[in-house]
C-alpha positions, 0 to 999 in steps of 0.5 A: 453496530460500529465501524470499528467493531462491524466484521470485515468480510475477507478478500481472499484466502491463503491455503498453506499446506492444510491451513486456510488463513482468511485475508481482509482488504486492510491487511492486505493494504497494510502488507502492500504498503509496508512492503512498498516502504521497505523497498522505497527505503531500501532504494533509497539507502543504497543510493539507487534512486534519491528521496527527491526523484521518488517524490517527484515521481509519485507527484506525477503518477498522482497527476496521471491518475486523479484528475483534481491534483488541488487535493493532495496539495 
């Protein structure tokens, strides 16, 4: 079976009222990621942060948290 057509198994499951709605890890992933960048924009168009302060943030949170930095360069 491929990769694109191999079942995904669920991370979670959401109950609402008497509906259960199964959860994969890619879209939880892509949920979290749209949510980041909606807020991230959000910030950064109502002049909170500026876009060159977040990316020097995320310069170094990366460093904090891989070891080898030459990756992502």
């Amino acid at each position: 079976m491929s990769e694109k057509n191999k079942p995904t198994r669920p991370l979670l499951k959401l109950k609402i009222g008497d509906k259960v709605r199964e959860i994969t890890y890619e879209e939880l992933a892509l949920s979290n990621n749209l949510a980041t960048e909606a807020l991230v924009g959000l910030l950064i168009e109502k002049d909170i942060i500026k876009p060159e302060e977040y990316l020097k943030k995320m310069h170094d949170v990366r460093k904090e948290r891989y070891r080898d930095e030459s990756e992502f360069e």
